[in-house]
SEVEX-292524 format. One record per residue: x, y, z of N, C-alpha, C in turn. Coordinates in steps of 0.1 Angstrom, whole numbers, plus 5000, padded with zeros to 4 digits. Each point is the difference from the previous one (the first is absolute). Example, Ala and Ser with C-alpha at 12.3 -4.5 7.8 and 13.67 -1.06 7.14 Angstrom:
% residues 2
513249435078499150125000500950125000;499650114993500950115000499250115008;
END
This chain:
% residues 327
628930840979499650084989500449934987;499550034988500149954987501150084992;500750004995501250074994500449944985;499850104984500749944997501550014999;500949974990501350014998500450004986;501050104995499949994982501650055005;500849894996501650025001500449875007;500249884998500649905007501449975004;501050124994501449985002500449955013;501450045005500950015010499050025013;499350155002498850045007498949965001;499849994988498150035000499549865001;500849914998499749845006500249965015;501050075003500349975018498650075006;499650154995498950075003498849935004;499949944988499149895001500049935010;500949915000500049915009500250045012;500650115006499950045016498350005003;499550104989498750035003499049864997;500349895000499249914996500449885018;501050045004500649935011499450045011;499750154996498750095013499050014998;499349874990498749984999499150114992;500850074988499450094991499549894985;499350084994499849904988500750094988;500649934991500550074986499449944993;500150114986500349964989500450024989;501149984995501150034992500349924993;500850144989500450024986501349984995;500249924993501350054991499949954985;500950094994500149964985500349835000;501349995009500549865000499349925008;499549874991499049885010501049965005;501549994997500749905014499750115012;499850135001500650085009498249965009;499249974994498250025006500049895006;500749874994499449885000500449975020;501250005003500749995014498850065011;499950114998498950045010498449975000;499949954988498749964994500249815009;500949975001500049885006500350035017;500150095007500450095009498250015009;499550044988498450085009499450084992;500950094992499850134989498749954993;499350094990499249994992500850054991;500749914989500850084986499050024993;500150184996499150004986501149994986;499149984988501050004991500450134991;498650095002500250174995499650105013;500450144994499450075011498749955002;499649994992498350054997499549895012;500549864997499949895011500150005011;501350115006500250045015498950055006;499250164990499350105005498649875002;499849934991498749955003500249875011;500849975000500349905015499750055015;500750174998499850055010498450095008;499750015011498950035000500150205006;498950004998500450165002499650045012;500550115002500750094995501649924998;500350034989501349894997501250115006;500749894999501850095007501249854993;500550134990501249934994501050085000;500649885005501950085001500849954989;500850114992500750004990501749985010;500549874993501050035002501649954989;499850114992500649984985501250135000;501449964993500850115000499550114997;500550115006499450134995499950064982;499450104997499749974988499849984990;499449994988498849964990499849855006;500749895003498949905006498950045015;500450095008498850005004499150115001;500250114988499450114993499049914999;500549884989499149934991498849905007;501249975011498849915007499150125005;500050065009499250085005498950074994;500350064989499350054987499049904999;500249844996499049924995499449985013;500549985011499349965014498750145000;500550084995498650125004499250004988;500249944990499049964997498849914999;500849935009498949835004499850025013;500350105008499650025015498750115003;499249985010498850084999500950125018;498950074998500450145010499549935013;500850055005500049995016501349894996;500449934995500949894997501850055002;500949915005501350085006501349964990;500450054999501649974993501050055007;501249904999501250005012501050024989;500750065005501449994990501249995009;500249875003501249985002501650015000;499950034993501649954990500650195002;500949984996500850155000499850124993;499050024995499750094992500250185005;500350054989500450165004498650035003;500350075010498750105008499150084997;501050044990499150124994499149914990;500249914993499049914992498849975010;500349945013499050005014498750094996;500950125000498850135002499149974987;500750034987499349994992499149924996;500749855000498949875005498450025005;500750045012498750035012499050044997;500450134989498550104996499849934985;500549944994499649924993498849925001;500249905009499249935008499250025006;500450105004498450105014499050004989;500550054989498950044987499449925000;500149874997499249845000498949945010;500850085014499349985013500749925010;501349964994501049925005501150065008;500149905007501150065015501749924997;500850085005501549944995500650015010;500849935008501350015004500749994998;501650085003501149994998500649905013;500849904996500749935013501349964995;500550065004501850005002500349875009;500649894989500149895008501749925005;500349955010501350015002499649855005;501349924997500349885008500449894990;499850044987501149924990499349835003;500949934996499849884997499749905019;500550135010499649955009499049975011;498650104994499050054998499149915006;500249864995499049925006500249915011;501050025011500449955007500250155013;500750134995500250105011498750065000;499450034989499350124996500250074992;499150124995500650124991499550125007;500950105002499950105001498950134992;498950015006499150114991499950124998;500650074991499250125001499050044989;499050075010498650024990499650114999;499850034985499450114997498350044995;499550085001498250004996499449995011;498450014999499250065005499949925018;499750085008500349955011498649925005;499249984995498549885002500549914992;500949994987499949894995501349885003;500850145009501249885005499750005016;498750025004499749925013499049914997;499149974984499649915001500749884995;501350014999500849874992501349995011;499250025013501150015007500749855005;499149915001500049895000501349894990;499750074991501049934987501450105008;499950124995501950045006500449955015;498949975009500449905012500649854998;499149974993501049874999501450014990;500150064989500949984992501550095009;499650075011501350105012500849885003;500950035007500549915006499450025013;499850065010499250065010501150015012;500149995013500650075006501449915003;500049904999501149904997501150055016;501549944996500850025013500250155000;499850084989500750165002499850065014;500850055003499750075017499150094996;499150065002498950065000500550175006;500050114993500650134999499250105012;500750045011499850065009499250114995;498850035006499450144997499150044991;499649844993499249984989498450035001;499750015013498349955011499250114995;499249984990498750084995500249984989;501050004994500549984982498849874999;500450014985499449894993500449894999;499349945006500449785003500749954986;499250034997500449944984501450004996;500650175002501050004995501149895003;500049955016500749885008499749864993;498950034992499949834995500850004989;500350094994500650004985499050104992;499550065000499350074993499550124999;500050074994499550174998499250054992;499050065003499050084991500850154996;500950004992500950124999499550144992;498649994998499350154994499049974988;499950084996499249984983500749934989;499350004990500649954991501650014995;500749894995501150065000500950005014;499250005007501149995013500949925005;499349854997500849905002501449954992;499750054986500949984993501250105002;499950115006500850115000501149955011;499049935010500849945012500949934996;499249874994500949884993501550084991;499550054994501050044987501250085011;499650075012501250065009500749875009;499149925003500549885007501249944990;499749984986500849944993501450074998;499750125001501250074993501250015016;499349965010500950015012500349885000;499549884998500449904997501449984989;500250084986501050054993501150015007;499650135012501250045009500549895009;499249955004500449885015501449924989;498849954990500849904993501750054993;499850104994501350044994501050005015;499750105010501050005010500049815004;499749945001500349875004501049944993;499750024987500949974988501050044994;500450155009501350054998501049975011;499249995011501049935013500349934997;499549824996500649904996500750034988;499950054996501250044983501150055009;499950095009501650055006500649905006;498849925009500549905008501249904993;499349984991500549894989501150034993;500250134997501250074995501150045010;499749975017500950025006501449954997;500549914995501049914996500950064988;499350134995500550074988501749975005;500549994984502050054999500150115000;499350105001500550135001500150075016;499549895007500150045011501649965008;500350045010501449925005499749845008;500949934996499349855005499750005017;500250075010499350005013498850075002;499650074984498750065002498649934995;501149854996498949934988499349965011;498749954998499149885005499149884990;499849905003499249914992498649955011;499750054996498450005009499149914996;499449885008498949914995498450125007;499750024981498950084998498749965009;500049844996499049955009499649975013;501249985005500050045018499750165002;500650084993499850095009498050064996;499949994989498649984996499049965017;500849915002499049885009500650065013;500750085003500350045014499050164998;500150004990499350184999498949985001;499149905001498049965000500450025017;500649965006500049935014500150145005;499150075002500450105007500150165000;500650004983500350124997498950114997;500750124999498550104998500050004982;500549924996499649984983499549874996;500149935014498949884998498750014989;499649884990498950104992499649904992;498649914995500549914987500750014990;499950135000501549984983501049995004;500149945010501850005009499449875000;499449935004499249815003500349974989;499750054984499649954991501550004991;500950105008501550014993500549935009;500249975011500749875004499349894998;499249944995499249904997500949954987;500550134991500449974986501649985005;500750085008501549964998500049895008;499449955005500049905012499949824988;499350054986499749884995501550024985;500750154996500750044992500650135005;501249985010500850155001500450074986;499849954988500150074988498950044994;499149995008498850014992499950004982;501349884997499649944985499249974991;499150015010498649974989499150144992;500950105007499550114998501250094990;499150114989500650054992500450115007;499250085007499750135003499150064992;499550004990499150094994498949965007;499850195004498950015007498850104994;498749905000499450114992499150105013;499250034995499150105011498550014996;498849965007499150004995499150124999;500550105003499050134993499950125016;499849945011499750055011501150095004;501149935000501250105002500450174990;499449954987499950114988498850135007;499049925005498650055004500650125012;501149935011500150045010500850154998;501050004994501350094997499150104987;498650004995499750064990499050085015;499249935009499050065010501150115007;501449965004501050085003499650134997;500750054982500350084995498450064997;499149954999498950064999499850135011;500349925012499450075016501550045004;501350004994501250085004500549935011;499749935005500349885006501749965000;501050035006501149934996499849835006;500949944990499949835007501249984994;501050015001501549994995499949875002;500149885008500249885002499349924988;498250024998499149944994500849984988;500350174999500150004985501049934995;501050025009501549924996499649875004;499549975005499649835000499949954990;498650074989499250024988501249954991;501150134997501649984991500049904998;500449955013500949875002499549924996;498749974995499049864992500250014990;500250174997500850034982501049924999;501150075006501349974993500149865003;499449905007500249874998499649914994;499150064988499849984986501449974989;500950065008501150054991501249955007;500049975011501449965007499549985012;500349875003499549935014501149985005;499750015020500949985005499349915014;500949945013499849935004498250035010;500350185000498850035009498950004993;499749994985499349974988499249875000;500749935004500049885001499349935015;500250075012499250025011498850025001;499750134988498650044999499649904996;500349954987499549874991499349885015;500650025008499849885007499250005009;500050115005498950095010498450024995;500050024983498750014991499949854999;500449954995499749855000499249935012;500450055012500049915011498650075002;499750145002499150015006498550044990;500650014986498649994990500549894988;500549935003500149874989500950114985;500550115002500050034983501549984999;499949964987501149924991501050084994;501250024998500950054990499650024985;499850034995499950044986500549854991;499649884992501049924998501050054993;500650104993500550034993501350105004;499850015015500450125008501649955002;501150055000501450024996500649944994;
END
């Protein structure tokens, strides 16, 4: 299939390129020609404006946006519907609040235009494991583009395959979900992320105790000095907390048991806010989420060693950076 692409970051360039390695055609956008030019030597068709993508592409067109969530891809999207004809598809990739999804949607329907929401997961590793899908919108137009979320899955890989699954939807085993109407996928995403918060904080408070075993306030037969990194690497082997953010945190004390490269300031990109707000909406207790949520606060303000964990854990598995300015 023909696909284009308007977002060439961290994602939207691996995107590319998985879907170009399974014999899809792109063609894609970015503001920055260094970011176009790589895949334009790749196979890509770079355009140099929207306007260039939509007329590259043949119709019924299908572009996937994948730009931080909003006013860059309000804006893109906005201008994409007005150079796109009806029957024509728009993807929104990237993290966007759900409830925008909805509103989008009927926006668009007005035009004659079809949207999906796809909640995308796999970070910077994306083009080597897969990414995880969840999709929201009309259910003809995400079995006609089924093709594209097939290759970009990771598909059924070594995972042991879940007792009891026989009549369910295949798909779901490859990586993938058609998770409701509009809106849906992102709702998923934005709950995936916010348990993600939780995994991460509890990981990062254990090694902070761990590491503080050695405290003077303790009596000296109660001290211990613990190599963070072994036990990291004995806990993959086996345990029931086995997990990549456990891979991706012994990966880091294994190269710095201080993880000195890191400040601790941790920021939070919107999904977690999204999650602890769907909470209180629907009465929902999530005491963990939300205190996960805190904890990205106050280490704005005073980092400590499990601060510093997270820092290493977001790094590893979405490339994102410390703040330079951060403690």
């Amino acid at each position: 299939m023909q696909l284009g692409i308007v977002g060439l970051g961290r994602m939207g360039a691996n995107i590319a390129r998985r879907l170009m390695r399974r014999g899809h055609r792109c063609v894609v956008f970015d503001r920055s020609p260094a970011a176009r030019e790589p895949l334009a030597a790749e196979g890509a068709t770079a355009a140099e404006d929207l306007a260039g993508l939509v007329a590259a592409l043949q119709p019924p067109r299908v572009v996937w946006v994948m730009l931080p969530a909003g006013e860059a891809t309000e804006t893109a999207i906005r201008d994409l519907a007005g150079l796109l004809q009806p029957g024509d598809v728009v993807i929104d990739g990237g993290n966007t609040f759900w409830k925008d999804d909805i509103r989008r949607a009927k926006e668009l329907s007005a035009r004659g235009l079809h949207y999906l929401d796809v909640g995308t997961s796999g970070g910077v590793w994306g083009l080597e494991r897969g990414y995880c899908l969840m999709i929201g919108g009309e259910k003809e137009i995400v079995a006609r583009l089924d093709p594209i979320f097939a290759a970009l899955a990771p598909g059924l890989g070594s995972i042991e395959r879940t007792r009891g699954r026989e009549g369910r939807d295949p798909r779901v085993e490859q990586g993938y979900l058609h998770a409701g109407p509009h809106g849906a996928g992102h709702f998923v995403k934005m709950i995936h992320n916010g348990i993600e918060y939780g995994m991460m904080q509890a990981m990062a408070e254990g090694f902070d105790i761990l590491k503080n075993a050695d405290h003077r306030g303790r009596p000296e037969e109660e001290r211990f000095t613990f190599d963070l990194a072994d036990i990291a690497e004995v806990w993959r082997r086996g345990s029931v907390i086995t997990s990549w953010l456990l891979d991706l945190t012994a990966e880091a004390l294994a190269a710095d048991g201080e993880l000195s490269a890191y400040s601790g300031h941790v920021e939070d990109s919107g999904e977690g806010r999204w999650t602890v707000l769907a909470a209180i909406e629907q009465a929902t207790p999530a005491e963990a989420l939300t205190a996960a949520l805190y904890a990205r606060f106050r280490s704005r303000q005073d980092h400590t060693f499990a601060e510093k964990v997270l820092s290493a854990m977001r790094k590893g598995f979405g490339g994102h950076a410390e703040p330079k300015k951060a403690g």
